[in-house]
N, C-alpha and C positions, 0 to 999 in steps of 0.2 A: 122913254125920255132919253132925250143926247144932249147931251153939252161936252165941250170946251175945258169946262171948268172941271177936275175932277173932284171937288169936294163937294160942288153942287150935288152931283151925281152919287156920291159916299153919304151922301146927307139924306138924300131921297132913298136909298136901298138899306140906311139903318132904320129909316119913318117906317116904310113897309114892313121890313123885319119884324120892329116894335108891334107892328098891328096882325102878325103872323102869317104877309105874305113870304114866300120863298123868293126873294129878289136877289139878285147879284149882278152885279157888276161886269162889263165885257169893254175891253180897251180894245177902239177900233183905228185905223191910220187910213182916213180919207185918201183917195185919188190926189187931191194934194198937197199931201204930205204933212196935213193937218191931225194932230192924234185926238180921237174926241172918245167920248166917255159913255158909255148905253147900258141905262137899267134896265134890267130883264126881270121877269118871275115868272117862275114855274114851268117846268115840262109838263107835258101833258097832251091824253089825245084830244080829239076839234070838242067835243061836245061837252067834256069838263075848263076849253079853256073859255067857251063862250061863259061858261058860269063865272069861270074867274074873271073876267071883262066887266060883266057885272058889277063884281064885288069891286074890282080896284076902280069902279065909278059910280060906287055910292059911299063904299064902305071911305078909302082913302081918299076921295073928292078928286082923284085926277079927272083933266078933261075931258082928253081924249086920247085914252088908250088906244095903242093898234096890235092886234092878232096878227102874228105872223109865223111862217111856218118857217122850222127853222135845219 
């Protein structure tokens, strides 16, 4: 998730929290100069994060999570 907004973003990484994913927050400063706001969860190698993928799109009803390596 990224927004803009950072309470959007403080709002969605306490939901997760509450449901006991490892989420946190990472302040990013787009190309232009725009500073936006990206919930994360979890480290992890490839084959526990596909499970976690899973979970935060059944368990938390996100839409569409994306896996990324980081």
């Amino acid at each position: 998730f990224t927004s803009s907004y950072e309470k959007n973003a403080r709002d969605l990484v306490n939901r997760l929290r509450n449901q006991g994913f490892s989420a946190y927050l990472n302040r990013y400063q787009a190309s232009s100069n725009k500073v936006l706001f990206r919930v994360r969860v979890g480290r992890t190698n490839r084959a526990d994060a596909e499970t976690l993928l899973r979970r935060l799109k059944s368990e938390a009803n996100l839409k569409d999570p994306q896996l990324r390596k980081l």
